[in-house]
C-alpha positions in Angstrom: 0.0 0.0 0.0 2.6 2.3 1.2 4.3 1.7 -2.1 1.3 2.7 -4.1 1.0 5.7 -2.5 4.5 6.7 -3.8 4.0 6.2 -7.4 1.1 7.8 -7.3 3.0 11.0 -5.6 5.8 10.6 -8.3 2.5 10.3 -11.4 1.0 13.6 -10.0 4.3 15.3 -9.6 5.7 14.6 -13.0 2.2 15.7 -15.0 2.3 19.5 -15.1 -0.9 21.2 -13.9 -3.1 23.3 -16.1 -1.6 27.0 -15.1 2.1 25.9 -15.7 0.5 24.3 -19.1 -1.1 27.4 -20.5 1.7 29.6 -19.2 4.4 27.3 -21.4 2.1 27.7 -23.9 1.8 31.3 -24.0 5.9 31.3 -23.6 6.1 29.7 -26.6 3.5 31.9 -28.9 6.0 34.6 -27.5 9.4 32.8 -28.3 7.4 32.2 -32.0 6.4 35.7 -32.6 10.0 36.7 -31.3 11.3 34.7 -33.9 9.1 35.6 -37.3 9.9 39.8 -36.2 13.9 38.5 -36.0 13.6 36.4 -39.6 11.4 39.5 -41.0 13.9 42.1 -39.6 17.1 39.9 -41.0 15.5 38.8 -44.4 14.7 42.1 -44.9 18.2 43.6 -44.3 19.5 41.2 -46.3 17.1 42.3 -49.6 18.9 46.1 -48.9 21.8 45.3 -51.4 19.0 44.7 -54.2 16.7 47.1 -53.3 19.1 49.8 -52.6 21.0 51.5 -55.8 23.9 49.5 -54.8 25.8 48.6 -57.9 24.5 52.4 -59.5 26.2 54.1 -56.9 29.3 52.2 -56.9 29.1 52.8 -61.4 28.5 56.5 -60.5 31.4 56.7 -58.6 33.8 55.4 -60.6 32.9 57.4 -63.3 32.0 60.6 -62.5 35.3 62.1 -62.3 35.8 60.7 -65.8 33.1 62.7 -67.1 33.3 65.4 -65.0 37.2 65.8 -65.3 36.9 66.0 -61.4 34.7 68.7 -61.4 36.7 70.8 -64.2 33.7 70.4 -66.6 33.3 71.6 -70.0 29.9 71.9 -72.2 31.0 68.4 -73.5 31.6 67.3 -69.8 27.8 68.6 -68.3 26.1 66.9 -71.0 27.8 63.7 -70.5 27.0 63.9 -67.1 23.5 64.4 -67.6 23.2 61.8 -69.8 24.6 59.2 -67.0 23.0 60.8 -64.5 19.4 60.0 -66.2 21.0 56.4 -67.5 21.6 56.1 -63.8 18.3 57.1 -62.7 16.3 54.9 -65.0 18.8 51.9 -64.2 17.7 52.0 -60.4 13.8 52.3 -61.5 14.1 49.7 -63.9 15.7 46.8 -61.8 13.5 47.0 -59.0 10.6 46.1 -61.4 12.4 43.1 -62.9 10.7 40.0 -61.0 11.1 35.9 -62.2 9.1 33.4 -62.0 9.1 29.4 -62.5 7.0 27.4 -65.0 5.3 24.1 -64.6 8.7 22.6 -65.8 10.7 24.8 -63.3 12.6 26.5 -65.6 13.4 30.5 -64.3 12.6 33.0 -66.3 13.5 36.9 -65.9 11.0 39.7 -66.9 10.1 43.2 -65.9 6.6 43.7 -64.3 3.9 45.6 -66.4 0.5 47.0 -65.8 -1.0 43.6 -66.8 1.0 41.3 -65.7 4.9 40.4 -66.4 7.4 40.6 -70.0 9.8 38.1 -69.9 13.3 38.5 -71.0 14.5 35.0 -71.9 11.2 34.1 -72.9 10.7 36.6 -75.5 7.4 37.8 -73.8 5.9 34.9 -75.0 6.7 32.7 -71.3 4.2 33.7 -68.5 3.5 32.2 -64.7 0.5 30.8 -63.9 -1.2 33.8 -62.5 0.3 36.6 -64.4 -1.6 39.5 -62.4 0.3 38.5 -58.9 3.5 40.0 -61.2 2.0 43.2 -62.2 2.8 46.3 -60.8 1.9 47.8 -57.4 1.3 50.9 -56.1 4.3 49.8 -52.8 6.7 49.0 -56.2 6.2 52.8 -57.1 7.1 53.7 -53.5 10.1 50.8 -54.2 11.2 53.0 -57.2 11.4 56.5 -55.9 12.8 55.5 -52.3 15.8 53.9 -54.8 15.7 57.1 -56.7 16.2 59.6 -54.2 18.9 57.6 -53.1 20.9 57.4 -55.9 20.0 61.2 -56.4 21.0 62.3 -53.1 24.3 60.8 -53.3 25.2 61.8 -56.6 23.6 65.6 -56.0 26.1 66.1 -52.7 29.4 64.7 -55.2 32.0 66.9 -55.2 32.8 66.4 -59.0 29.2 66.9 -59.6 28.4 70.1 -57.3 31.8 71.3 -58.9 30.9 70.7 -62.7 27.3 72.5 -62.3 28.6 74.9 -60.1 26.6 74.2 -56.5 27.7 75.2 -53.6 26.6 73.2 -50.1 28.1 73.2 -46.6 30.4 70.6 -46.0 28.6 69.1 -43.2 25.4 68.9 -45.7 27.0 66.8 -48.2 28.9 64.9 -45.9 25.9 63.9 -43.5 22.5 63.8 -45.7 23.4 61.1 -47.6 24.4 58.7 -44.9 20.8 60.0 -43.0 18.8 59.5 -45.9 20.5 56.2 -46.7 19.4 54.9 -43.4 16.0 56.6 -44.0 15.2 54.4 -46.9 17.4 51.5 -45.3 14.5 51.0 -42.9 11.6 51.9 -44.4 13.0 48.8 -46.9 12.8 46.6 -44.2 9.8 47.5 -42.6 7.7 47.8 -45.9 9.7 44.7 -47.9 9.0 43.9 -51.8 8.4 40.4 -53.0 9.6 40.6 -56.2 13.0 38.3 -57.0 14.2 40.3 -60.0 17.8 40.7 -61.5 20.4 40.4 -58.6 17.9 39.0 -56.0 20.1 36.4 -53.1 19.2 32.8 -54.3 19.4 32.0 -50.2 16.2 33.9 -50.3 14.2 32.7 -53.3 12.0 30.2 -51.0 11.8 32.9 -47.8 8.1 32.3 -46.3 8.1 35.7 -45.4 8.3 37.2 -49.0 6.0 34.4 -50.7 3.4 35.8 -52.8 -0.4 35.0 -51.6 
């Protein structure tokens, strides 16, 4: 009898009651939610070097004081630099509406999203996804586009070649600090308002994120 009595004391003991049961529950829909906010937060900051004009920038630097003849510009030289200026511009539009997609067969495929849908590149325009209107463009891939445009604009506005060969003058401590707050401007409102597109230069680690799958 007496040793009855002590397994049943070690049965109850081991079997949680109901508080401590809801309350691990309710720890764990915490640790969960914790979790998705940290994936969202890190997949998103890892999406910046696509969504930001990146590889523009870096082109813009490089050749700017080729065209500008660091900063000792010509007529020849400010028309050049106008031209890659709105090259540059329409590069960082355009690549942030390039999106793929895979067919039935799961062959990739490249395109830039339209109004009704999406124009594939290695496809001719002929190749389309199974629901072509979850490709077309959004009013948040507008906000995308300019957010990348003032970027690239601010940078290349507050260049010293630049403000030299058009003859603008700025405080140091303007040209030297808006870009770098702006930059972290758009940085985050990147992340917190994220696209879903997987265009031209989007991380392959990425192309099956749950967070950035279309409904």
């Amino acid at each position: 009898m007496m040793d009855y009595s002590i397994q049943q004391d070690l049965i109850e003991s081991d079997q949680p009651d109901e508080e401590s049961y809801y309350s691990l529950r309710d720890d764990d829909k915490d640790e969960t939610r914790f979790i998705h906010v940290l994936n969202a937060v890190l997949s998103g900051t890892a999406r910046l070097n696509v969504l930001l004009p990146t590889a523009t920038i870096l082109a813009f630097t490089i050749f700017a004081p080729l065209l500008t003849d660091d900063g000792q510009c010509g007529i020849l030289n400010r028309w050049l630099m106008g031209v890659f200026l709105a090259i540059s511009s329409a590069s960082c539009i355009f690549f942030l509406f390039t999106d793929s997609f895979r067919t039935a067969r799961g062959r990739l495929y490249y395109g830039v999203a339209t109004f009704s849908g999406i124009w594939s590149f290695n496809g001719g325009g002929q190749r389309k996804p199974c629901a072509p209107s979850e490709y077309r463009l959004r009013s948040i891939d507008l906000f995308h586009a300019s957010l990348s445009l003032i970027a690239f604009l601010t940078f290349a506005i507050s260049h010293n070649d630049v403000m030299a060969c058009y003859h603008l003058e700025m405080p140091r401590k303007v040209t030297n600090s808006v870009p770098l707050v702006v930059g972290f401007v758009i940085s985050v409102l990147f992340v917190v308002f994220p696209s879903k597109r997987r265009g031209i230069g989007y991380p392959f680690l990425l192309h099956k994120d749950p967070l950035y799958t279309r409904n």
